[in-house]
C-alpha positions as CSV (number, residue, x, y, z in Angstrom):
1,X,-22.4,-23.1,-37.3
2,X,-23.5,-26.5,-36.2
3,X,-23.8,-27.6,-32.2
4,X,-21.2,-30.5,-33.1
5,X,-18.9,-31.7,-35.3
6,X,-20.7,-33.9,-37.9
7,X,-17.4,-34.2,-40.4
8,X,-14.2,-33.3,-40.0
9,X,-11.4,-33.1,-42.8
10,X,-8.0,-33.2,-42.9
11,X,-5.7,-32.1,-45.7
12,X,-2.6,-33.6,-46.2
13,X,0.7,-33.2,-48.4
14,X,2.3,-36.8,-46.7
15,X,4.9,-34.3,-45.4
16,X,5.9,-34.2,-42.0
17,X,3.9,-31.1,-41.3
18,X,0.9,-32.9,-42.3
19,X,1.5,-35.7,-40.4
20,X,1.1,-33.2,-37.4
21,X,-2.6,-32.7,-38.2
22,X,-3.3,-35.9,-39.5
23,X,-2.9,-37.2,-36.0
24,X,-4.9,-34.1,-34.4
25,X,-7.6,-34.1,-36.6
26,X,-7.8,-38.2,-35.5
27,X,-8.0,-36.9,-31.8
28,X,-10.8,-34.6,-32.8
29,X,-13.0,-36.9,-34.8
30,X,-13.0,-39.3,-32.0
31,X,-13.6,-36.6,-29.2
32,X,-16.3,-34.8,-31.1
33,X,-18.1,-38.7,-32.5
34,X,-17.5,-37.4,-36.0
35,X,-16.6,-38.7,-39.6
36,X,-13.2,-37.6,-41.0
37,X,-12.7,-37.1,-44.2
38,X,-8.7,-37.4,-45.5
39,X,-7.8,-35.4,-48.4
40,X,-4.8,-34.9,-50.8
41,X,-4.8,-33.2,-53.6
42,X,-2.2,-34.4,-56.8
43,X,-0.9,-31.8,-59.4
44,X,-3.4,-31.4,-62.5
45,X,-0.9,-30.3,-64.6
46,X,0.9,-33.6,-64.7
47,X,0.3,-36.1,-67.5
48,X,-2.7,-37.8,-66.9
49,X,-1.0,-41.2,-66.5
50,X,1.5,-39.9,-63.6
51,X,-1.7,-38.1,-62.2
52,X,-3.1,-42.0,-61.9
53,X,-0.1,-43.1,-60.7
54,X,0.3,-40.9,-57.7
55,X,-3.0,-40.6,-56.7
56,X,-3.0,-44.3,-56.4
57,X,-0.1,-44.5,-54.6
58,X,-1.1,-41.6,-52.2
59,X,-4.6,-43.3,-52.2
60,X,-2.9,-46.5,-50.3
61,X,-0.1,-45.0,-48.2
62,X,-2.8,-42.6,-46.9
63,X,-5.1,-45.7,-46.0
64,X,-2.2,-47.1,-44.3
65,X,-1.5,-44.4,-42.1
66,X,-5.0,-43.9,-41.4
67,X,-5.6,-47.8,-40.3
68,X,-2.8,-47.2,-37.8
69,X,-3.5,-44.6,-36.2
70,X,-5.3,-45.4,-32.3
71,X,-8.5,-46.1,-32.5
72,X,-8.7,-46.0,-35.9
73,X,-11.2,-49.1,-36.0
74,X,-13.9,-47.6,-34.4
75,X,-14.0,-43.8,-36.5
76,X,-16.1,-44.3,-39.4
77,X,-12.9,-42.4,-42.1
78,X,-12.7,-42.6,-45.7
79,X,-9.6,-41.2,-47.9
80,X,-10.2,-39.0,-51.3
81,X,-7.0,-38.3,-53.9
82,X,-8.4,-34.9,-55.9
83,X,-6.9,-33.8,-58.7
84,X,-6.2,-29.7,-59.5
85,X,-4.6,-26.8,-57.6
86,X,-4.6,-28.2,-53.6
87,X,-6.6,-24.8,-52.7
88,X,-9.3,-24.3,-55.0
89,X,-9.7,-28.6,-55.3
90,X,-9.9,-28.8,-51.6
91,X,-12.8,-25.9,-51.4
92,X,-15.0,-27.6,-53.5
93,X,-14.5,-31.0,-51.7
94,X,-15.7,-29.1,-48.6
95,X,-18.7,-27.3,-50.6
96,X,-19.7,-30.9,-51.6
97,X,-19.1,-32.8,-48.8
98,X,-21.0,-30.3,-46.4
99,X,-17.3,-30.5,-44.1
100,X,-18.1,-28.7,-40.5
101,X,-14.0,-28.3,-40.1
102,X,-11.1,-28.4,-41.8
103,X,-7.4,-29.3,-40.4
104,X,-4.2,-28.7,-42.1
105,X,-0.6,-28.4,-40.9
106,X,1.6,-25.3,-40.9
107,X,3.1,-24.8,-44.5
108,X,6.8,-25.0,-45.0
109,X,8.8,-21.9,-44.3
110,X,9.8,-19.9,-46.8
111,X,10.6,-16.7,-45.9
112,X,11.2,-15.2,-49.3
113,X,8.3,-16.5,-51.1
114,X,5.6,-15.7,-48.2
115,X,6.7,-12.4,-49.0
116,X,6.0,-12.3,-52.9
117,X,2.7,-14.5,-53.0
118,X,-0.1,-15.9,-50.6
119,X,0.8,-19.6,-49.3
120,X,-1.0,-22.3,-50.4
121,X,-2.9,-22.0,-46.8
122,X,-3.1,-18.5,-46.7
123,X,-5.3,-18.9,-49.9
124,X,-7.3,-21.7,-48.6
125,X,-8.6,-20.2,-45.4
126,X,-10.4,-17.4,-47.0
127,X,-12.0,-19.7,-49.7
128,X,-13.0,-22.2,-47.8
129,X,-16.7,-22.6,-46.3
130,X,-15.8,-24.1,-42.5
131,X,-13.2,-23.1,-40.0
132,X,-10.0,-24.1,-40.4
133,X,-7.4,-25.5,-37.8
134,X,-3.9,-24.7,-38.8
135,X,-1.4,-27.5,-36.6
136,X,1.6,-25.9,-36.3
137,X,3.1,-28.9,-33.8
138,X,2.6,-32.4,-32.9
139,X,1.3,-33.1,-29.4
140,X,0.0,-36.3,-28.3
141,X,-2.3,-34.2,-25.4
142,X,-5.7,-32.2,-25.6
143,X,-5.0,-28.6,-26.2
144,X,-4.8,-27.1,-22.3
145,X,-5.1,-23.4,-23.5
146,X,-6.9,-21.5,-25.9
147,X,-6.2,-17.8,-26.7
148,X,-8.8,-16.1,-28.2
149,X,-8.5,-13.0,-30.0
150,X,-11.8,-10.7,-29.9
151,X,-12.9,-7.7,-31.9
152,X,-16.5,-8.0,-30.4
153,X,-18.5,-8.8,-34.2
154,X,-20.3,-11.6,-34.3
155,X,-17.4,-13.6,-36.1
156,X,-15.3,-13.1,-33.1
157,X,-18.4,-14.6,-30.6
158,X,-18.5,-17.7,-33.3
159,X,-14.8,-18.3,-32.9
160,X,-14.8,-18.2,-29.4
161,X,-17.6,-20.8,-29.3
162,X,-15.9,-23.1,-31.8
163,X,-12.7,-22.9,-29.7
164,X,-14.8,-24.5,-26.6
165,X,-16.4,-26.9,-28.7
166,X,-12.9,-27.6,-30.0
167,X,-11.4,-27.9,-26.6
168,X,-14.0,-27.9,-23.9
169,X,-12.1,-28.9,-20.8
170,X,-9.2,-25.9,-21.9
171,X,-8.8,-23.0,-20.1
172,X,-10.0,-19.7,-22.9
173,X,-8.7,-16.5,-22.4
174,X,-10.2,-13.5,-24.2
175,X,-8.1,-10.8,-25.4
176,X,-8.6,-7.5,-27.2
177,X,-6.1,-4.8,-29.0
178,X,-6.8,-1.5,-29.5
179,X,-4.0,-0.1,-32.6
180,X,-3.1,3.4,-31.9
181,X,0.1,5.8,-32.9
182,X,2.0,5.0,-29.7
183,X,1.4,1.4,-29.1
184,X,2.8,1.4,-25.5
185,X,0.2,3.4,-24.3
186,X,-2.8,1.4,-24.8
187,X,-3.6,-2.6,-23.9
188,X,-6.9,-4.0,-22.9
189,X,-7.4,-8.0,-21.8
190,X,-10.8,-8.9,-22.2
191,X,-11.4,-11.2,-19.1
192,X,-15.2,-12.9,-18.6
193,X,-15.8,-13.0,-22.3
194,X,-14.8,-16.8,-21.7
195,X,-17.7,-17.4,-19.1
196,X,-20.2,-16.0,-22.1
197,X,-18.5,-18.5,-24.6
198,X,-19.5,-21.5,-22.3
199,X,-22.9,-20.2,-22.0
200,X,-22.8,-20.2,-25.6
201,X,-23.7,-16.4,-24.9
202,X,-21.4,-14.2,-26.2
203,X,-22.0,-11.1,-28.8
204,X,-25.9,-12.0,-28.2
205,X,-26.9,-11.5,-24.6
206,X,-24.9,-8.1,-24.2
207,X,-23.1,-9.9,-21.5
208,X,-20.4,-7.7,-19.7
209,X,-16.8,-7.8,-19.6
210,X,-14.0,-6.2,-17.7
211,X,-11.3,-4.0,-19.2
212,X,-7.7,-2.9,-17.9
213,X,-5.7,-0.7,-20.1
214,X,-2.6,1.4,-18.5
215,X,-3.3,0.7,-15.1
216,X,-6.9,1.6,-15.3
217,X,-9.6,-0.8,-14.4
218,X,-12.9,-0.5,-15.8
219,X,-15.4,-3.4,-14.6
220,X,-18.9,-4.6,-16.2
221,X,-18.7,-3.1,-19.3
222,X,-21.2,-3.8,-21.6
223,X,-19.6,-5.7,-24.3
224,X,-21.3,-4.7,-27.5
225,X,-20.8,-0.6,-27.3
226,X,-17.8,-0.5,-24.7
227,X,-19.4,2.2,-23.0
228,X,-17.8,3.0,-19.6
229,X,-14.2,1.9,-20.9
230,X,-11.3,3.5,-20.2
231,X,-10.8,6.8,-22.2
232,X,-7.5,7.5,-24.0
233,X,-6.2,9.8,-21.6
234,X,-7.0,7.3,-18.5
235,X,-5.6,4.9,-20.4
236,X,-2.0,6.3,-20.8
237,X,1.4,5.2,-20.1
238,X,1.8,4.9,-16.1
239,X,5.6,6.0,-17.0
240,X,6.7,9.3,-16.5
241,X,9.2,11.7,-14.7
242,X,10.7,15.0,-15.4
243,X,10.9,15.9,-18.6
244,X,12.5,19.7,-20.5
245,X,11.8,20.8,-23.6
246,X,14.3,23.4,-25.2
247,X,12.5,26.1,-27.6
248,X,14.2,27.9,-30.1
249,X,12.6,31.5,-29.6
250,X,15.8,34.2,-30.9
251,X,14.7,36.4,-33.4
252,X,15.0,34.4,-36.5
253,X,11.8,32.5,-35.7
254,X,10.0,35.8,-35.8
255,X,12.2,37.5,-38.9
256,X,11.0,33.8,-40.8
257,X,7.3,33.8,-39.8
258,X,7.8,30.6,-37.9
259,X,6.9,32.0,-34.7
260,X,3.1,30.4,-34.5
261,X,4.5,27.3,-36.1
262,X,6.9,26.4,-33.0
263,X,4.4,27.8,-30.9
264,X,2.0,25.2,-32.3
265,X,4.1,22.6,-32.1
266,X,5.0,23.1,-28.6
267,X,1.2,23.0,-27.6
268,X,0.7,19.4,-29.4
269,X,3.8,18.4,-27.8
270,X,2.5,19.0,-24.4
271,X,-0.8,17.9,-25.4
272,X,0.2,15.0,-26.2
273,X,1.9,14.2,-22.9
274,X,-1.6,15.5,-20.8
275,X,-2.9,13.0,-18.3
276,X,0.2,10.7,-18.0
277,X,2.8,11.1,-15.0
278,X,5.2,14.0,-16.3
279,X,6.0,16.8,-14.9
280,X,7.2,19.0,-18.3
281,X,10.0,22.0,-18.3
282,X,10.2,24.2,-21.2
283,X,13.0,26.2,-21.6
284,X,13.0,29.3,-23.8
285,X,16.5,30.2,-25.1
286,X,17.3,33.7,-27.0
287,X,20.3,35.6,-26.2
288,X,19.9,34.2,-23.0
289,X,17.4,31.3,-21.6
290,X,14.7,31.4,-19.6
291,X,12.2,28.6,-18.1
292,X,8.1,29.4,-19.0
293,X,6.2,30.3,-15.9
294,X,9.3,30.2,-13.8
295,X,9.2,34.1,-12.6
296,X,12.9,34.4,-11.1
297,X,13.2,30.6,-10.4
298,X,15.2,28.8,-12.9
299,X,13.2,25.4,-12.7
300,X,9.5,25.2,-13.3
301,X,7.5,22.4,-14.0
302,X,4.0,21.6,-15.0
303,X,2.7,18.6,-13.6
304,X,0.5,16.9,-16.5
305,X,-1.9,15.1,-13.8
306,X,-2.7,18.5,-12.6
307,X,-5.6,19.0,-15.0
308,X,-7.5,21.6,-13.2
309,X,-4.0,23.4,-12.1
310,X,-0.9,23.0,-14.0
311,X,-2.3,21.8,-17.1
312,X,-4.5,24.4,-17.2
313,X,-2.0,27.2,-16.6
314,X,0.1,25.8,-19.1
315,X,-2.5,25.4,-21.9
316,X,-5.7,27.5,-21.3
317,X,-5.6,29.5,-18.4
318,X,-8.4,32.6,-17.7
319,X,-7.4,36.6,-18.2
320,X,-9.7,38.9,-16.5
321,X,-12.0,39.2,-18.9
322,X,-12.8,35.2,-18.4
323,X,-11.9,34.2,-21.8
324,X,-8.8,31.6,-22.5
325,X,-5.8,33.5,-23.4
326,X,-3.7,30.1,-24.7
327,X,-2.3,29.9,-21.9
328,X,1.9,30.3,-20.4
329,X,2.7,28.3,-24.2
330,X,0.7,31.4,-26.0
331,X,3.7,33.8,-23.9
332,X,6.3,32.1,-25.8
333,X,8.5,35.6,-26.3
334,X,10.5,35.5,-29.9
335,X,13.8,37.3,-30.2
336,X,12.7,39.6,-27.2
């Protein structure tokens, strides 16, 4: 990826929504002191004397357009009418013309159709050779703020230094997503990455970074092996409260050889909830019910923070020999 922009294209249907990049990518070629190439691409499947036609005719309307644009007279810009499918015509034309960026405007909305096939841009981002700007709105102003989504590869660092280049005076802010089962549980905001991009440093110098995910904080982490960041239990849901769980243990659980079954499934269920702010209640229920490690109390519950006490007593606990007995879950009685 070149230090500047040497030439920039647009791509343009003459729509309204390319209109919207036309003028952007004007604002960018005369920021970044680059040529901009304008392309527009006319159905091959036409008969070759309405192909003529039209490209002419897009050929001097885009001309006009770009002669009146601001500052238009001093941007060295030239306008190209191609001929073929817009996606794979237009990424050729930046193969051959050596293009350093591409802009195009958001594609029409159509919600059926996106679903069935890829859009027209969908298809030319992955084919073409150079980034590519998608407008999705006009604004007559310098982009203020850049959000940058980072997955740490080196891709991620080379689109976080195009997005300075792009807009160097914007304010960048880094973030990063972790997907897992429960979604609610886990965020992280990647927050000095941005200082690396404008020392044209990041994924390269194993600068570090700082991570918050669930309330916990995690600073200087080094950003290419994440070691030191918050593990999954740390990084939990700060929500919480009391919480009962009603278990089926009469005696047809035992007469149906489901007994370790619901047994199991109890023990992933509390598992599950380890190191975030519940305090769990399981209630047994036969002929009459009972609460787990409530003695003659009727209420009992295990605090989940409690790793070395509660949580212990309710998952591994000690007999007297030393070894794990399972355990109050494992005392789960069924159909006594």
């Amino acid at each position: 990826m070149p230090d500047t922009f040497r030439t920039i294209a647009i791509a343009t249907d003459l729509s309204e929504r390319g209109d919207r990049a036309f003028d952007r990518a004007f604002r960018l070629a005369a920021a970044q002191g680059a040529r901009l190439m304008i392309f527009s691409v006319v159905d091959d499947h036409l008969p070759e004397d309405m192909q003529e036609t039209m490209a002419e005719g897009t050929r001097v309307r885009l001309e006009k357009a770009a002669a009146a644009q601001p500052g238009a007279d001093t941007l060295d810009w030239s306008v190209t009418v191609l001929c073929g499918t817009p996606d794979t015509a237009l990424a050729q034309a930046i193969g051959a013309h050596g293009i350093d960026l591409l802009v195009v405007g958001l594609h029409r909305h159509r919600p059926f159709m996106d679903l069935l096939r890829e859009t027209t841009m969908e298809r030319l981002v992955k084919l073409a050779d150079c980034p590519v700007l998608i407008v999705r709105t006009a604004s007559p102003a310098p982009y203020g703020t850049v959000l940058a989504a980072l997955d740490f590869a080196p891709a991620s660092g080379r689109a976080l230094r195009l997005a300075h280049r792009l807009a160097p005076e914007a304010a960048l802010h880094g973030v990063h997503a972790v997907h897992i089962d429960n979604e609610e549980r886990f965020s992280a905001v990647v927050k000095r990455a941005v200082e690396t991009a404008k020392a044209h440093e990041f994924a390269e110098s194993g600068d570090k970074i700082s991570i918050t995910a669930g309330g916990t904080n995690r600073e200087l982490i080094d950003a290419r092996s994440l070691l030191g960041a918050p593990s999954f239990i740390e990084a939990r849901s700060r929500c919480g409260g009391p919480l009962t769980l009603v278990v089926d243990t009469s005696g047809s659980i035992n007469s149906a050889g489901a007994s370790g079954t619901v047994t199991s499934a109890v023990r992933g269920f509390a598992e599950t909830l380890v190191g975030t702010p519940v305090q769990l209640q399981i209630v047994e229920f036969d002929n009459e019910a009972d609460t787990l490690g409530g003695g003659s109390a009727w209420h009992r519950y295990f605090d989940l923070l409690d790793i070395d006490g509660d949580v212990r007593e309710l998952l591994t606990d000690y007999n007297m020999n030393g070894s794990a007995d399972g355990g109050q879950i494992n005392r789960l009685n069924y159909g006594g």
